[in-house]
C-alpha positions in Angstrom: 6.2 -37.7 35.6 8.6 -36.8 38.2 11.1 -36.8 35.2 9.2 -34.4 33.4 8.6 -32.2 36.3 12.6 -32.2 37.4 13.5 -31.3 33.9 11.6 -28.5 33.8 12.3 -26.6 37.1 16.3 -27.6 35.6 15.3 -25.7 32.3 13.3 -23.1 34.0 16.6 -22.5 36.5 18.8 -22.5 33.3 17.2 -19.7 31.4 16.7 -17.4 34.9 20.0 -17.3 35.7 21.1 -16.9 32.5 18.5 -14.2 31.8 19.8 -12.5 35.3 23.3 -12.8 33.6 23.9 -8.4 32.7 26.9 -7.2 31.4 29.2 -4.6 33.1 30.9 -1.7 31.5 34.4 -2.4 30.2 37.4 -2.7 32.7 40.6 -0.9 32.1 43.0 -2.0 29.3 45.3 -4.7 30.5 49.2 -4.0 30.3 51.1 -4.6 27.4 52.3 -8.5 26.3 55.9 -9.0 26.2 57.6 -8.4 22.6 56.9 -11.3 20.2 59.4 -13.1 17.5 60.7 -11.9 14.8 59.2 -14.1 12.5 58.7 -17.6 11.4 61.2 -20.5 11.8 63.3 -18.4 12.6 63.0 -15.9 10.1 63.3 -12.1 9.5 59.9 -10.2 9.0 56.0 -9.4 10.9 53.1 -11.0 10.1 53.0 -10.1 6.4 56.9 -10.4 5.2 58.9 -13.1 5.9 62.7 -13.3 4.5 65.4 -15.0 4.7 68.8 -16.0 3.0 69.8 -19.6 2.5 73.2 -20.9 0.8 73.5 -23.2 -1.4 76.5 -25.4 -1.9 77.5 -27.4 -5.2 76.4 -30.8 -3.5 73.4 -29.4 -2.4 71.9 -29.6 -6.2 70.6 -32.7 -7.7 69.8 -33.3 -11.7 66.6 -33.2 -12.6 65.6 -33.7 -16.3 69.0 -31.9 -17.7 68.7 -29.4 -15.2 70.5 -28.9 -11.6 67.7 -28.9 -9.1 67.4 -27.7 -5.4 64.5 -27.7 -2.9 64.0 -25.3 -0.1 61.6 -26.2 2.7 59.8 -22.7 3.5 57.1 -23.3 6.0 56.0 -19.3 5.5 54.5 -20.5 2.3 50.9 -21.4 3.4 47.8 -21.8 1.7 46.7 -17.9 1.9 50.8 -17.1 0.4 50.1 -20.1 -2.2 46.8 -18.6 -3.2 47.1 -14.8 -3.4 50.5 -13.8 -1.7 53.6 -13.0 -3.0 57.0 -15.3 -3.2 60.2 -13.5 -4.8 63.4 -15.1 -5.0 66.4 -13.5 -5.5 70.4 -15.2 -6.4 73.2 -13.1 -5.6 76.3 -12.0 -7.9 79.0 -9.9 -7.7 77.2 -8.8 -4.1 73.9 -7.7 -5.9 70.5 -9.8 -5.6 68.6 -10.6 -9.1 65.6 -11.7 -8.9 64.5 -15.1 -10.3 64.0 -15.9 -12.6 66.7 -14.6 -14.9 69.0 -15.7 -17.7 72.9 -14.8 -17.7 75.1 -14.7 -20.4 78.5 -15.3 -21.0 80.8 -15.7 -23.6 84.2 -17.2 -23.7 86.9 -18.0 -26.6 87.2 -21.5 -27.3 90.5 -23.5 -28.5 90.0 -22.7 -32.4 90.3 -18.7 -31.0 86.4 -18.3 -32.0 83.8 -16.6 -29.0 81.7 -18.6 -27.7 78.3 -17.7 -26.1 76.0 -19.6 -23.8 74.0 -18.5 -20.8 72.5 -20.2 -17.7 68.8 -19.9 -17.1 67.8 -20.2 -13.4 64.1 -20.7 -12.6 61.5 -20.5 -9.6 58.5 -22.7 -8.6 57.1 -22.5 -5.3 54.3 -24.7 -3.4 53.1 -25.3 0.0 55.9 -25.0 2.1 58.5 -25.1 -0.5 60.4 -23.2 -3.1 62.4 -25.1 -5.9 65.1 -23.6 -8.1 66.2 -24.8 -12.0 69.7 -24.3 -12.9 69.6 -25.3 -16.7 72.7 -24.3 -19.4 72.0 -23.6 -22.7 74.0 -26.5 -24.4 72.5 -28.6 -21.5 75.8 -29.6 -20.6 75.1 -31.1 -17.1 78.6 -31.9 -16.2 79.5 -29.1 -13.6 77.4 -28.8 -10.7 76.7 -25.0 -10.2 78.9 -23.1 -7.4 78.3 -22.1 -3.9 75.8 -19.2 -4.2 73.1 -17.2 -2.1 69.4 -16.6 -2.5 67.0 -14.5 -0.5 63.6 -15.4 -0.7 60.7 -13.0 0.3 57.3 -14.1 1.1 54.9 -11.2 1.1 51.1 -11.5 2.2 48.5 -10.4 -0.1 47.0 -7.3 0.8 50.7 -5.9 1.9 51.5 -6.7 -1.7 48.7 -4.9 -3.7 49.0 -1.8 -1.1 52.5 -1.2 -2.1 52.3 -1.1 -6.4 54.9 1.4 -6.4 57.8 -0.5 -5.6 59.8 -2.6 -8.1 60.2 -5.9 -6.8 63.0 -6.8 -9.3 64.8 -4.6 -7.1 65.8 -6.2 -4.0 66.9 -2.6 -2.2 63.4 -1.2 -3.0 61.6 -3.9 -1.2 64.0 -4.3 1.7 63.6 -0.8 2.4 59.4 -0.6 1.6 59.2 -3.7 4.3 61.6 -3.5 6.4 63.6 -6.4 5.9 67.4 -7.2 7.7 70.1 -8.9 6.0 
C-alpha cells in the first residue's frame, strides 16, 4: 500500500510541475551560422543541384555485353533523386557538352575508296548512388577502347525540376545558367 501511495504523490508531482511549466514569448533571433559547403562529396551545387565533371580515361572502361562500360559512384543520387528527381548526363566534344544519351555519326573512306558510315551510341542508366555509361559501335566492333573524354553529370531535385519547364536541358548552357552551376 505504501507502493501505491508513493506512486501516486510521484504522478501527482509529475503532472503539477508539468502543468506549472508556461511558455515565454520568443527571444531574439540568434546570429547567423557560419557559411555551409558547397555541396556533396565534394561537389558543385545547394541543396537541390549537385554537378560535377568526371574524366574518363580509355582503361577506365570495361566490356560489357559488346559494349564499353563505365560506372560512376554518385552518392547525390538518393532515393528522393532515384524516385522523382532529375539525373542529366552530359559527354563533351569539340568543347561543347551533349547530353546523353546520343548517337554520333561518322563516315570514313575505306581501302576499296568507297564511304563508309557507322556511328557510336552512348547511353545512360542511373541508380542509387551510381550512374553507368554504354559506349556501343554500330558494327559492334569492340576492339578500341573509347578515348579520354569528359562528362558532367547534373542531379536536380524534384520540385526544382518541375518549377523550371522552360529551360532545355539538352542544352547544357541553359541549365548552368537557370541553377547556377560552376565549371
Amino acid at each position: 500500500m505504501k507502493k501505491v501511495k508513493f506512486l501516486s504523490m510521484a504522478l501527482l508531482a509529475v503532472f503539477m510541475l508539468a502543468s506549472c511549466a508556461k511558455e515565454g514569448p520568443m527571444g531574439p533571433v540568434g546570429p547567423q551560422g557560419p557559411a555551409g559547403y558547397d555541396g556533396l562529396d565534394g561537389h558543385d551545387g545547394n541543396a537541390n543541384v549537385c554537378s560535377s565533371t568526371l574524366t574518363v580515361y580509355p582503361n577506365d572502361w570495361y566490356l560489357d555485353n559488346g559494349s564499353w562500360r563505365v560506372d560512376f559512384d554518385y552518392a547525390a543520387i538518393n532515393a528522393n533523386i532515384y524516385g522523382s528527381g532529375a539525373v542529366l548526363v552530359y559527354m563533351k566534344t569539340d568543347n561543347v557538352w551533349n547530353q546523353l544519351p546520343r548517337t554520333f555519326y561518322y563516315s570514313e573512306t575505306n581501302d576499296a575508296g568507297e564511304e563508309v558510315f557507322y556511328s557510336s551510341s552512348l547511353d545512360v542508366s542511373f541508380y542509387l548512388e551510381g550512374v553507368s555509361v554504354l559506349w556501343t559501335e554500330s558494327d559492334f566492333y569492340d576492339g578500341y577502347r573509347p578515348e579520354t573524354h569528359d562528362f558532367r553529370i547534373v542531379v536536380i531535385g524534384a520540385g526544382l525540376y518541375n518549377a523550371h519547364p522552360e529551360v532545355d536541358y539538352d542544352d547544357y548552357e541553359s541549365v548552368k545558367s537557370t541553377f547556377g552551376l560552376t565549371d
